[in-house]
DRENDO-1510 file (C-alpha; in Angstrom, 1 decimal, always signed):
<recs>
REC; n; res; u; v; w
REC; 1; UNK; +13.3; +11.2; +6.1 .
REC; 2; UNK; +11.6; +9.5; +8.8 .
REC; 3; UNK; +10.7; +5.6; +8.2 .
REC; 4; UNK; +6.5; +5.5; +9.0 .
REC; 5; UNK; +4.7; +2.7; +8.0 .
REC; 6; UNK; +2.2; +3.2; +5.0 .
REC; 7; UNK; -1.0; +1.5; +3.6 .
REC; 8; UNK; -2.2; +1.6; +0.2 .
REC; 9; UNK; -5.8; +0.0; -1.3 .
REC; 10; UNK; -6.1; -0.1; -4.6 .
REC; 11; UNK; -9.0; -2.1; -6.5 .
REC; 12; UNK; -7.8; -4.8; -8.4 .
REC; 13; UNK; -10.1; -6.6; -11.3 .
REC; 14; UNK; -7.7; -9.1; -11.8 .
REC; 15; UNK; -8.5; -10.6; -8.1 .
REC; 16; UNK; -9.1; -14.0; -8.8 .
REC; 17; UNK; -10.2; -17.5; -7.1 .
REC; 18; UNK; -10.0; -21.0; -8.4 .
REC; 19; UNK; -11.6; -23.4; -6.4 .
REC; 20; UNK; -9.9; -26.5; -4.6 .
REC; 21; UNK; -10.7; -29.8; -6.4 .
REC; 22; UNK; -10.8; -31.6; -3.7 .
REC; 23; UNK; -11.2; -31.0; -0.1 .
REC; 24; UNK; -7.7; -31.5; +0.6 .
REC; 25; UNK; -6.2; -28.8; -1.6 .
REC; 26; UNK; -6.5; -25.0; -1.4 .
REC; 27; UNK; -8.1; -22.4; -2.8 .
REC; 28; UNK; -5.8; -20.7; -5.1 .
REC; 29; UNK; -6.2; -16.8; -4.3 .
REC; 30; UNK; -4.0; -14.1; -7.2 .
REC; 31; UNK; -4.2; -11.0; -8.6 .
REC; 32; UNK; -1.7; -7.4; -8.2 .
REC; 33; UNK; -1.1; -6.1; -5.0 .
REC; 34; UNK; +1.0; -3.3; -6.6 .
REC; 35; UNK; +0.4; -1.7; -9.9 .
REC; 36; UNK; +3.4; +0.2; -11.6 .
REC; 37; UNK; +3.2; +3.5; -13.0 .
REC; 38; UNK; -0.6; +3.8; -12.2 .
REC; 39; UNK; -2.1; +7.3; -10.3 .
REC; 40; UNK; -3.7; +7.1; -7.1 .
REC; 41; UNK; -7.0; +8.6; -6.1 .
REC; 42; UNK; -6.4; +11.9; -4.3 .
REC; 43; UNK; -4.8; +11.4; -1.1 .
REC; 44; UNK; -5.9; +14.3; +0.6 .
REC; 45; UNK; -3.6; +16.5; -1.7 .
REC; 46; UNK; -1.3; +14.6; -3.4 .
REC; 47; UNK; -1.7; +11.7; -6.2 .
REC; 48; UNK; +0.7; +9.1; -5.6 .
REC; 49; UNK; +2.6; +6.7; -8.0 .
REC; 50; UNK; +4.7; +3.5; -7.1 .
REC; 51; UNK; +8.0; +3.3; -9.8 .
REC; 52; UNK; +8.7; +0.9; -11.9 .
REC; 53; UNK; +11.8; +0.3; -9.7 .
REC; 54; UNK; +10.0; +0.6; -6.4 .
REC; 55; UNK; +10.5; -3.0; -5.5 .
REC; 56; UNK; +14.4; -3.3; -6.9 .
REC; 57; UNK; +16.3; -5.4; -4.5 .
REC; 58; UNK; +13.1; -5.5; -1.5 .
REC; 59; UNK; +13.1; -8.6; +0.5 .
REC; 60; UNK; +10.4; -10.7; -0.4 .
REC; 61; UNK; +10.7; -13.1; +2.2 .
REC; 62; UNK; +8.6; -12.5; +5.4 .
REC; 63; UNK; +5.7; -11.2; +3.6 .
REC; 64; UNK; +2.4; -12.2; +4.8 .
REC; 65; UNK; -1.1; -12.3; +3.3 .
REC; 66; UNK; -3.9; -11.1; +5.5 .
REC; 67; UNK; -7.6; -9.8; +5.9 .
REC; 68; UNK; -8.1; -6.5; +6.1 .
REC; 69; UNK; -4.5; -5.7; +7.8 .
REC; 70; UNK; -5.1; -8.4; +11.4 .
REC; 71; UNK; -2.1; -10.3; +11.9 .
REC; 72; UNK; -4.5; -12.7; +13.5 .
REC; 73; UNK; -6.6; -13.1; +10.0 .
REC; 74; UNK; -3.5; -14.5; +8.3 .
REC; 75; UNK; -4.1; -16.4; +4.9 .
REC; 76; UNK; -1.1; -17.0; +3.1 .
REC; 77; UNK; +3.1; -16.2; +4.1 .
REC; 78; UNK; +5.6; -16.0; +2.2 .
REC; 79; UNK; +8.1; -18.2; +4.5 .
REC; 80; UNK; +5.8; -21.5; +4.5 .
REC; 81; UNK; +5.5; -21.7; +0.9 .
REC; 82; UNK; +1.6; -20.8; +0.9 .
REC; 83; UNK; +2.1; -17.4; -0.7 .
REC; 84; UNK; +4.2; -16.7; -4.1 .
REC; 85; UNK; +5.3; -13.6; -5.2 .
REC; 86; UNK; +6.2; -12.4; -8.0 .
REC; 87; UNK; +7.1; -8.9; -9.3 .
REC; 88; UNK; +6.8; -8.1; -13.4 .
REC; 89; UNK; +6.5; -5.2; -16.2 .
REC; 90; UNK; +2.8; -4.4; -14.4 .
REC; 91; UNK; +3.4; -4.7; -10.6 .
REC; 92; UNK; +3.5; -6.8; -7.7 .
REC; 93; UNK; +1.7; -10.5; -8.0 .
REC; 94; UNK; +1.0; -12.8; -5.9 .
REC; 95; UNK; -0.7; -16.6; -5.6 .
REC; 96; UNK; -1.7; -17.6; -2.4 .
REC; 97; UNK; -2.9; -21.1; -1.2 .
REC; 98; UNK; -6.1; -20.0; +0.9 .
REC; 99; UNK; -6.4; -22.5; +3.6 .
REC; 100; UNK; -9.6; -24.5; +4.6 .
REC; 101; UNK; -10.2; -22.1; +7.4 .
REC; 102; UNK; -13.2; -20.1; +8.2 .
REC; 103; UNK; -11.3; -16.8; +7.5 .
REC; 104; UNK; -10.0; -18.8; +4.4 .
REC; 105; UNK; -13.5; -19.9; +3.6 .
REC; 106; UNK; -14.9; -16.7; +4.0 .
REC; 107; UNK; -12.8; -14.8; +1.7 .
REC; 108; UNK; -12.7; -17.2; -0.7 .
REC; 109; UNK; -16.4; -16.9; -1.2 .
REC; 110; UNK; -16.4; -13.5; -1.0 .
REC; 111; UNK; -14.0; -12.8; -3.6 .
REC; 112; UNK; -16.1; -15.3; -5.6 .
REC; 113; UNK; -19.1; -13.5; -5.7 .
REC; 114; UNK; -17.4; -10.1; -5.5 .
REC; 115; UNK; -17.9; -8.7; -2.2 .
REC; 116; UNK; -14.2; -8.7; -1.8 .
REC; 117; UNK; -12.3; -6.8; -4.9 .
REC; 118; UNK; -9.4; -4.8; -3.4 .
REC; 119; UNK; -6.0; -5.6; -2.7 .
REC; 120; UNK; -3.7; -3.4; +0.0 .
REC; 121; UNK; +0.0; -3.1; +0.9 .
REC; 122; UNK; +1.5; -2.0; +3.7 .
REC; 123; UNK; +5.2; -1.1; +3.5 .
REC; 124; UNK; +7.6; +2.0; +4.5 .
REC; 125; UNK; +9.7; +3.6; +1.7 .
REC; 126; UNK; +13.7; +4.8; +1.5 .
REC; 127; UNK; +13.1; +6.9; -1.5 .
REC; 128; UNK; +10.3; +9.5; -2.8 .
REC; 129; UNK; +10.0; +12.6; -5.1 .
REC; 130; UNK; +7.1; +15.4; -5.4 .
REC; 131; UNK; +6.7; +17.6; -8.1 .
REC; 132; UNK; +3.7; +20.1; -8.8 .
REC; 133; UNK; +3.7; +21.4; -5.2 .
REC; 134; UNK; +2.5; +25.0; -6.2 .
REC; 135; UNK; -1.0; +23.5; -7.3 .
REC; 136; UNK; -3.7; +22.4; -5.7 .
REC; 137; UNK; -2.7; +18.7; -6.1 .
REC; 138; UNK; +0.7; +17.4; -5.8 .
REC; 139; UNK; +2.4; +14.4; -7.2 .
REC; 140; UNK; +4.3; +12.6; -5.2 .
REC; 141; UNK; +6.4; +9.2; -6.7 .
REC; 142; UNK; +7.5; +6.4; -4.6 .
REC; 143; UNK; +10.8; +5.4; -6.1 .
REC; 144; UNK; +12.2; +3.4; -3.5 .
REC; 145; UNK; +10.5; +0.3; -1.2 .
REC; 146; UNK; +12.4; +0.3; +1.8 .
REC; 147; UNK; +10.3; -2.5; +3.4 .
REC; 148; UNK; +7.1; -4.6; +2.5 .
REC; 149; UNK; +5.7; -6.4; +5.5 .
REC; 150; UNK; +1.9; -7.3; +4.2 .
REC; 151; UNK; -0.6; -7.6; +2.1 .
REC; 152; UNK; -4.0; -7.9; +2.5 .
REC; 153; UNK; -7.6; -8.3; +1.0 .
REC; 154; UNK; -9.4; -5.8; +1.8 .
REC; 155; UNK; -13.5; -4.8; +1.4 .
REC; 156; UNK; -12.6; -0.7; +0.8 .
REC; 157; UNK; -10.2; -0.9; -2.0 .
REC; 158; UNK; -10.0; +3.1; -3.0 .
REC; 159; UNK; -6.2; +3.7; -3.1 .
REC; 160; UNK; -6.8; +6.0; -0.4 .
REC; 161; UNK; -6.0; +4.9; +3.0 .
REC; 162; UNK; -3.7; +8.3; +4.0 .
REC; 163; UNK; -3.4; +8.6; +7.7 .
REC; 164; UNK; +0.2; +8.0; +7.4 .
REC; 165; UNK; +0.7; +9.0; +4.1 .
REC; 166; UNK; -0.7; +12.4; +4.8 .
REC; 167; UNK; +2.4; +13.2; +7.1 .
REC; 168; UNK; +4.5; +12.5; +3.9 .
REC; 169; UNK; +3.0; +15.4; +2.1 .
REC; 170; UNK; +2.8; +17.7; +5.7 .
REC; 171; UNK; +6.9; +17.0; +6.3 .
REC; 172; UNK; +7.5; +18.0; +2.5 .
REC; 173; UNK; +5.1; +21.0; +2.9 .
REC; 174; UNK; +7.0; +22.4; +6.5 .
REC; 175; UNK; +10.5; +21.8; +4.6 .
REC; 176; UNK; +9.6; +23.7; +1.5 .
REC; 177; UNK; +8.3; +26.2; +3.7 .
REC; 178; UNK; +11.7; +26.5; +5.6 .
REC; 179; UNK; +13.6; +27.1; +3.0 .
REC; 180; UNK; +12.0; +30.4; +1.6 .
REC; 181; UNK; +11.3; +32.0; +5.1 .
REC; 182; UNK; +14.1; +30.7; +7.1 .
REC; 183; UNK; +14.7; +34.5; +8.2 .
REC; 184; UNK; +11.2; +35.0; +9.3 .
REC; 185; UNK; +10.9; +33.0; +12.8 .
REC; 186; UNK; +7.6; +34.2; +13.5 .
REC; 187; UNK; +5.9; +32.7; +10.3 .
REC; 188; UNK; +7.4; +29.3; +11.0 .
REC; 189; UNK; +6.2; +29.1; +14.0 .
REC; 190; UNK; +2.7; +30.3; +13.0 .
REC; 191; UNK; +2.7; +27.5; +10.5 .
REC; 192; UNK; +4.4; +25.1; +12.6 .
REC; 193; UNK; +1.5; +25.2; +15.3 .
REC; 194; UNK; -0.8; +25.3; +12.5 .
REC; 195; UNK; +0.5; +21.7; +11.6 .
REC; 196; UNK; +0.4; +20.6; +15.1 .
REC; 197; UNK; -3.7; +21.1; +15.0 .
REC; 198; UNK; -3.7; +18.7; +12.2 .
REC; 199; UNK; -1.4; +15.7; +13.5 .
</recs>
């Protein structure tokens, strides 16, 4: 299984802000980056579900907390003690102190007054299972985490950012494929360069 990196939005009502007392604290930033056990949107033919034991023995450590996936929009980490993590029966939490920035301004206020209502993950997974692949709309469960490397508010929470998720589904699709018409060389192929229009 080949080790791609992969971002999921999801919207996330619990996405709250309490404002600093003072103007040398910081805004506290929470809500669930990761929901257990919860469908997807369709991803372009597959629904998608992160396992209860997704996040079983993931290092937490070097996480950071960004907008809208920059590196250079960074609000919280993990390793400076500005961003707490936490994983329960529901998901993934996280508390972030939001610093007095103007990116850490910004979202603060937007989250506020709702502009901003979507959390996102990006991570790569060890572990994954599909069933339903004859219909139209697979299921695919993530039950392993192999890395988690961000978080991030984001403006388009949907579930559905599938670039790189898509070639999960594609790589499933061409072994399946394999395995019933291994004898017929000319039909794999076919289908192989058929794949190659889409990558």
């Amino acid at each position: 299984m080949s080790k791609v990196q992969e971002l999921r939005a999801i919207e996330n009502g619990e996405l709250k802000i309490e404002k600093r007392s003072d103007e040398n604290s910081a805004d506290k930033l929470s809500g669930y980056a990761i929901v257990f056990d919860q469908p997807s949107e369709d991803l372009g033919g597959f629904i998608e579900y992160v396992d209860r034991s997704a996040l079983d023995g993931v290092d937490l450590s070097d996480v950071k907390l960004l907008y809208n996936h920059k590196f250079d929009n960074i609000l919280a980490r993990v390793d400076s003690n500005t961003l707490l993590l936490t994983i329960d029966e529901h998901g993934l939490f996280f508390s972030a102190d939001i610093p007095n920035t103007t990116i850490g301004n910004d979202v603060a206020e937007n989250v506020r007054n709702g502009n901003l209502k979507g959390c996102s993950f990006g991570f790569t997974i060890s572990g994954d299972a599909w069933e339903n692949m004859d219909n139209d709309v697979a299921i695919r469960h993530i039950t392993k985490v192999e890395s988690l490397y961000e978080l991030s508010i984001t403006p388009m929470p949907a579930y559905k950012e599938t670039s790189v998720s898509q070639r999960s589904l594609d790589e499933f699709n061409k072994e399946k494929y394999e395995n019933k018409n291994s004898s017929s060389i000319d039909e794999l192929e076919l289908f192989r360069l058929e794949n190659d229009l889409y990558d």
